[in-house]
N, C-alpha and C positions, 0 to 999 in steps of 0.2 A: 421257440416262440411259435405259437398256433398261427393260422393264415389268415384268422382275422383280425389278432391282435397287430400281427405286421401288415393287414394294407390299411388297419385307420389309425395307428399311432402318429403315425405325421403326416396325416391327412391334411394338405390345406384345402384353404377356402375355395369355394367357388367349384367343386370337383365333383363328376358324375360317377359313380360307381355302379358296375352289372356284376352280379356274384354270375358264377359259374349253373346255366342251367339246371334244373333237379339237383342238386348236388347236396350230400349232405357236410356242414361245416360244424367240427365238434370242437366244443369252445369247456374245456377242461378250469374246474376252479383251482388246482393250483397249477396253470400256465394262460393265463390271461390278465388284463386289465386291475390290479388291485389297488382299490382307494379307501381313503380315510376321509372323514369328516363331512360325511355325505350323510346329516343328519335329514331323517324323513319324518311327515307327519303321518300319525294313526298308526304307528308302527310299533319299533321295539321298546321296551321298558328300558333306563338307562343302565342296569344291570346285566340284559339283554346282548346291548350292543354298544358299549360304552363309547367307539372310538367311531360309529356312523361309518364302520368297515362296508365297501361294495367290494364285490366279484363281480365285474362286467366283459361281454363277452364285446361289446361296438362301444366304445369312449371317445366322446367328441364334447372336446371345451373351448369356448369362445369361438368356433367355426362360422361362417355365413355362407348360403347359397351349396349347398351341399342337397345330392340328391342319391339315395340309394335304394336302386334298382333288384331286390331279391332272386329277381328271374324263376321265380317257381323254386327257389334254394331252400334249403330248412335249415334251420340252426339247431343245433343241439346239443342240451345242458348238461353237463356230467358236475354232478354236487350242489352246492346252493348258487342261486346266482341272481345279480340283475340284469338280465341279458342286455339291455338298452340305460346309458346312462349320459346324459344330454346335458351338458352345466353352460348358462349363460350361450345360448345358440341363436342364430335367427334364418329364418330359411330356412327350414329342415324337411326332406321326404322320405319317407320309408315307403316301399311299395312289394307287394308280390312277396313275401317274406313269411315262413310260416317259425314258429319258435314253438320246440319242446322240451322237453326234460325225459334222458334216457329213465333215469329213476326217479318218478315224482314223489313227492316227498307226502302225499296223499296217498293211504296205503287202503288196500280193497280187498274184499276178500267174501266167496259168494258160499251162499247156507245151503248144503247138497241135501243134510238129511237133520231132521230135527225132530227130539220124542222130548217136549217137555226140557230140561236145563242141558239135554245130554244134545250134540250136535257134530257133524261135521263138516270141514269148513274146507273153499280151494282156493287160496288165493291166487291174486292175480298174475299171471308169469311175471309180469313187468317189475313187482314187488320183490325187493330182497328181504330175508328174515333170519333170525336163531332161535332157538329156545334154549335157554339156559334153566337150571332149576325148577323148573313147570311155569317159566314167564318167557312171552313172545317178546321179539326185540324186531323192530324194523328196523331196516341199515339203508343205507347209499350204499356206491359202490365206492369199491377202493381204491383209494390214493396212491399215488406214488411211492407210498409206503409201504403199501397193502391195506391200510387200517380203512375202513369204512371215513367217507368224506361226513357222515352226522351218523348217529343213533337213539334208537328211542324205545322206552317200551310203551308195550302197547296200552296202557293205564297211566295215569297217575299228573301231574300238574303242569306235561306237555304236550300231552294228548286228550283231544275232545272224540267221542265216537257219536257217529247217529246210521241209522237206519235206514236204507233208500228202498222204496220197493220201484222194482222195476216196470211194474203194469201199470200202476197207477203214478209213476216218475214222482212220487211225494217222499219226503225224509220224516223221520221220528225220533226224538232225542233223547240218548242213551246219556248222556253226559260224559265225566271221566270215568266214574267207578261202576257204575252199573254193567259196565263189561268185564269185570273181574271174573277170569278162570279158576275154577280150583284145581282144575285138573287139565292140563295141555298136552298131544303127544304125538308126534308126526309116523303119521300112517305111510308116506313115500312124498319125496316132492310135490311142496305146495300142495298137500292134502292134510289136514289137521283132525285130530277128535278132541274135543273140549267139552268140559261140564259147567256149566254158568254156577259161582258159587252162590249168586240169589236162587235158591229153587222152585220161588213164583216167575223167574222168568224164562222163555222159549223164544228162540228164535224163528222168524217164519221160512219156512222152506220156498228158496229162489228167493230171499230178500238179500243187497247187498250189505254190508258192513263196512263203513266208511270211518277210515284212521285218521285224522289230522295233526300233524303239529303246531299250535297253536301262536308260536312265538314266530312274530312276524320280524325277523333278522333280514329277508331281504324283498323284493317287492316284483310283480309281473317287470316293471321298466322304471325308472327315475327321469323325470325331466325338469331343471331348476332355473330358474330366472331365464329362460327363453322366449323365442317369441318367433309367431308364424310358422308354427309344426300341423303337417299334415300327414298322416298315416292311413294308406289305401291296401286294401285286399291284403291285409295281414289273416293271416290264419295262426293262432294262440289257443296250441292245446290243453297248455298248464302253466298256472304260475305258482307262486308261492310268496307265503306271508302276507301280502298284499299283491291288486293288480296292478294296474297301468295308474301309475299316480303324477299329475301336472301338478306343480308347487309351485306358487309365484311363477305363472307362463300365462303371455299371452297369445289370443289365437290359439287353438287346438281344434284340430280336424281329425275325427275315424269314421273313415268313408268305405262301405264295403267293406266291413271287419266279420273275423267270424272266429268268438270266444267261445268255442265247445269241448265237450272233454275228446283226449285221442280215444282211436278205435279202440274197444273193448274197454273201455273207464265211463266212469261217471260222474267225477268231478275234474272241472277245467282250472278251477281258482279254490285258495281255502279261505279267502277272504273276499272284499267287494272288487268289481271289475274294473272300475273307470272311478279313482279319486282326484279329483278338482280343489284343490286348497290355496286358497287366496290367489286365485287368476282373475285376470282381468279381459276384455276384448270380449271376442267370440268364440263360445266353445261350443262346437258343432259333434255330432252323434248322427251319422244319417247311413240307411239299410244297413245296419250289423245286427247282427244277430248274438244271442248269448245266453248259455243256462249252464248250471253245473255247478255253481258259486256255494260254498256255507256262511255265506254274509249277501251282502247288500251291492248291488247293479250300478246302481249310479250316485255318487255324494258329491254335492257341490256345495262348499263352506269356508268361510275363512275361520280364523280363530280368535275365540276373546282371552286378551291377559289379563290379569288380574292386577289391579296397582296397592303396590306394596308401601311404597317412602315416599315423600314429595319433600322438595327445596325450592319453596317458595321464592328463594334469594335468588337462585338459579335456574327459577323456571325449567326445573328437571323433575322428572318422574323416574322410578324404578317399578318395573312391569315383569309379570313374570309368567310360565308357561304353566297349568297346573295339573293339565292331566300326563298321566302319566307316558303317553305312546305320542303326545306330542309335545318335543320341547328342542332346544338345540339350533333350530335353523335359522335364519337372518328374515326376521319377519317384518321388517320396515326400513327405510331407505331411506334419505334427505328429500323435503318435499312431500311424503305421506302425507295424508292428509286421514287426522283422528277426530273419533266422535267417544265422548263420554258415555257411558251405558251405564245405569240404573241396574243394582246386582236382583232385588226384588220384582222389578216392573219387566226388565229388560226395553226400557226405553231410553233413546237418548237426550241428552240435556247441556252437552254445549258440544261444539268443536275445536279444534287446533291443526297446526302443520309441525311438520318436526324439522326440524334444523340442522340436529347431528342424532345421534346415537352411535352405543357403546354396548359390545358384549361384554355382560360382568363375568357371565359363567353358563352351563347348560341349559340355566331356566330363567335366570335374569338377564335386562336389558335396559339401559339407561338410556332416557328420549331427554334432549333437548326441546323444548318448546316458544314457538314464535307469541305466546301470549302469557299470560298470567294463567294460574291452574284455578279452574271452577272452586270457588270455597266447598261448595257440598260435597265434593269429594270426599265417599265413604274408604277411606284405608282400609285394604283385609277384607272388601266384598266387590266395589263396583271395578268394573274392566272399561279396557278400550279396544275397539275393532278399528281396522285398517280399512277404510271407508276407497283407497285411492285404488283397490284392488277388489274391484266386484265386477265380475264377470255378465254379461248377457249366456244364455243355453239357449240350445236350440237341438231337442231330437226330435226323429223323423224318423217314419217307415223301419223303425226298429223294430226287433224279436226279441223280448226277454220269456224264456223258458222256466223251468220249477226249477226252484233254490230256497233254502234256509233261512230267507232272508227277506230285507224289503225290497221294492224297485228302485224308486228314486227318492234319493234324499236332495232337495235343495234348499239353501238359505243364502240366497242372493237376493240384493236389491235390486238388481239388474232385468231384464226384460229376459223372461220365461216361457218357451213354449213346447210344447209337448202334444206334438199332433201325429197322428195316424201308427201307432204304435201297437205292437198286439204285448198282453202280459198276462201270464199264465203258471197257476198254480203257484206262488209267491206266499210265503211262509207269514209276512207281513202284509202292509197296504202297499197298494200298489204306489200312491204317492204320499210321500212323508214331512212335511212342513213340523221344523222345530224350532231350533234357539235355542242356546242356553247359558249360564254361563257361573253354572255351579255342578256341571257333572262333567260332561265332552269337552265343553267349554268351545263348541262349537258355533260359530255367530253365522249369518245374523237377523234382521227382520227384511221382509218380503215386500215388494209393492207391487206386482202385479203378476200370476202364474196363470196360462193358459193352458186346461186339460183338454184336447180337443179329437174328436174322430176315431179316438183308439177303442182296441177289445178289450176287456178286463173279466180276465173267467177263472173260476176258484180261487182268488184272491184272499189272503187271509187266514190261511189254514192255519198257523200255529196257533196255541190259546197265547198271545203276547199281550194283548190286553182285556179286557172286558168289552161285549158290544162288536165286535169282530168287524170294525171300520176297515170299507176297501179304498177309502182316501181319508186323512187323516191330519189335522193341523192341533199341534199340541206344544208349544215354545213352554220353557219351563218355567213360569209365570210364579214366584213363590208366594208374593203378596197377593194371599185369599180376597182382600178386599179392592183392586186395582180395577178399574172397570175402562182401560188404556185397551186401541188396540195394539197387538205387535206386527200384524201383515197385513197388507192392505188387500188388493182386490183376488181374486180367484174365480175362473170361469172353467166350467164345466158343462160343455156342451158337444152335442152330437156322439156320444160314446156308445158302446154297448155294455152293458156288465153283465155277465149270465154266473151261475153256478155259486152261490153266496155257500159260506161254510154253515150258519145258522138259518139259510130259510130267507134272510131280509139282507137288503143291501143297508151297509149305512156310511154315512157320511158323517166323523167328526168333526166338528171346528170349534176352534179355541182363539178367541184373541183376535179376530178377523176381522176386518171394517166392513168387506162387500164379499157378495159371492152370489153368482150367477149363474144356475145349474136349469139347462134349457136344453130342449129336442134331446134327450138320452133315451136309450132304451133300456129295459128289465125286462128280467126274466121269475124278477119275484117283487113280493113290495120293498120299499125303500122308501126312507124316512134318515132326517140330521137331527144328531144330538149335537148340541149347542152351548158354549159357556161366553159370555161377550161376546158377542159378535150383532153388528151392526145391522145393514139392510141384506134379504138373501131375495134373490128373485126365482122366481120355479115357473118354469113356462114351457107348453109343448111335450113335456116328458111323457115318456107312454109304459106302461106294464102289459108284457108281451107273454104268455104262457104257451 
């Protein structure tokens, strides 16, 4: 048994732990913590991960008043893993704790010399590899057995590649196939010559080559139905699948966090870094920093199910999970508190509480209800959100750096704020206001988000939509003729935005009641394109060249 597995297996309550100054603590996937039924949301497909398997390296359930002390320690990953996995906890500190993975499962590999399709390539030392028949295979290292702990090749429907240049820290998307070699062949360790079988494509010389596994089996940490977690001066050089994901918790704190990739890499996370799904309380984000992600910074959402059966007689509904990477987990409790949602408007139109509930299976779930079911209830379209689970945010003095992705996704009802933050080079908008509840099925509508005093510079870069919005409100509204709004106020004021990808800042909004965009600064003109939306106030802004 490893040493961290034996000092937190029967760990009681109430206990302070110091890891061992600097030290490193190697937390092996087959000799640690292994659980089942640890289903996650945004994660694997249920093909994927049928049985909500973790590899965890620290497992604490039902504990209270627990504090662990890192001492400047590292942990580190050998194979997949959730290092961090928290079910039903209260009290919780993590401090001074840095977590990496000896072999990350993001594989790298830098362009030495490049004529047109013909290249040579060094991968990263950190990266294990084979070539078998003229195709690259990344590995982990091996198991107990010797076999490699996962393997992949480097194409095909588990791997995504994109393109980092390092001067300019922006990525470019190769997809799966467009890295197809026709010809692979190792010149001496970690040195490769390859010929691109596209022959309009070239690689740039000094551009990195970024390998991903795209199947999100396990996550940066797992935290479930807890409450009162604070996480101080973590240093997170890698994660995998997903990052740091809060599920039904309330209270969450990362204070002094710093998600960057390790020395000599360039990617930290292969997915977003901070997922919030159906929390409640306060979820705090203050001085961290973070860039390196091939997804999305910060998501805060609950989830809309879809109702399927009603028993009028029983005042029961049958509800179910629809997309595919979220289903599985226990999304409502006696005492919820539901609102009906409109599948075309995304508006709500009655409430209820639930009474009991029942898991049918990984995607259905039977509610008991304290009233009669709304007649209008559309079967087969409209959902219900967990209304008794909407968290307040609050970031601060954060750094988000260049990623693939967008910054902040939120859809809470809850009290939103977002002040003094810098964001930079972000593939998408900086802030993301959606809804939906026919694709993510990600809910839900907004009533009040404060953008305030932050930087916002090359924001945008990827072509993801038309108009190249570096803030962004678009809920997926299907009814063309709905003139409803779905989020209520938004304030934007005191910002800076410099370095537009087209020339012009702009501002989307969709479905919006109010919006307040006052004392900003530009660096170029700016102008909001508009669909619904109600009163916009413009005051004080100034265009700065």
């Amino acid at each position: 048994m490893n040493e961290l597995r034996a000092l937190f297996e029967n760990i009681p309550s109430g206990t302070a732990v110091t890891l061992e100054a600097g030290k490193t603590y190697h937390a092996y996937q087959d000799d640690c913590f292994y659980l089942t039924g640890y289903y996650c949301t945004n994660t694997a497909k249920p093909h994927e991960n049928p049985a909500g398997e973790r590899f965890a390296a620290i497992y604490l359930r039902d504990r209270k008043n627990i504090t662990v002390d890192g001492n400047g320690a590292t942990l580190l990953v050998h194979g997949k893993m959730t290092p961090l996995v928290f079910d039903g906890c209260e009290n919780i500190t993590v401090r001074n704790l840095t977590v990496d993975y000896a072999v990350p499962t993001m594989a790298e590999f830098t362009v030495l010399e490049s004529d047109g399709p013909e290249c040579v390539l060094r991968i990263n030392p950190e990266c294990l590899y084979r070539i078998e028949n003229g195709v690259l295979f990344w590995l982990g290292e091996p198991d107990k057995r010797g076999k490699p702990y996962w393997e992949d090749s480097y194409i095909g429907n588990r791997r995504l590649n994109k393109l980092f240049d390092p001067v300019s820290r922006t990525s470019s998307d190769f997809g799966r196939y467009d890295l197809e070699f026709s010809v692979i062949e190792e010149l001496s360790p970690g040195l490769i010559r390859a010929r691109l079988k596209n022959p309009e494509l070239s690689l740039p010389r000094g551009s990195v080559l970024q390998s991903r596994n795209i199947v999100r089996d396990h996550t940066g940490s797992l935290f479930n139905r807890c409450r009162d977690l604070r996480f101080e001066n973590l240093r997170i050089k890698f994660m995998h699948g997903l990052g740091m994901v809060s599920q039904f918790c309330e209270n969450v704190s990362y204070v002094n966090c710093d998600l960057t990739p390790g020395e000599g890499r360039t990617i930290a996370s292969t997915a977003d870094f901070f997922q919030f799904s159906g929390c409640r309380g306060k979820l705090l984000l203050e001085n961290c920093r973070a860039y390196g992600a091939q997804d999305d910074y910060i998501n805060v959402h609950g989830t809309h199910l879809r109702i399927v059966e009603r028993d009028d007689g029983k005042n029961t509904l049958l509800v179910r999970f629809m997309h595919d990477e979220s289903w599985g987990f226990q999304a409502f409790e006696v005492g919820d508190r539901l609102e009906f949602i409109r599948w075309d408007t995304l508006m709500p139109y009655a409430g209820t509480t639930v009474t009991a509930w029942s898991r049918v299976n990984d995607r259905d779930i039977r509610l008991t209800l304290d009233r009669p079911i709304p007649e209008e209830v559309v079967l087969e379209r409209d959902v219900v959100e967990n209304k008794s689970w909407v968290p307040d945010l609050t970031v601060r003095g954060c750094s988000f750096g260049p990623t693939s992705g967008r910054g902040i996704l939120c859809t809470t009802s809850g009290r939103v704020v977002i002040d003094s933050n810098r964001f930079e080079k972000l593939w998408g908008p900086a802030l993301l206001i959606e809804d939906d509840c026919n694709f993510w099925f990600e809910s839900g509508y907004t009533r009040d988000i404060a953008f305030t005093n932050n930087t916002v510079t090359g924001c945008d870069l990827g072509v993801t939509w038309p108009g190249s919005a570096v803030i962004r409100y678009s809920p997926k509204v299907m009814n063309e003729a709905s003139r409803e709004f779905v989020h209520g106020r938004l304030t934007l004021r005191g910002n800076t935005f410099t370095h537009p990808r087209l020339g012009e800042h702009v501002f989307h909004l969709e479905y919006l009641a109010e919006a307040d965009i006052s004392d900003n600064t530009f660096d170029a003109p700016w102008r909001t394109d508009t669909k619904v939306v109600g009163s916009i106030r413009r005051a004080g802004n100034r265009v700065v060249k």
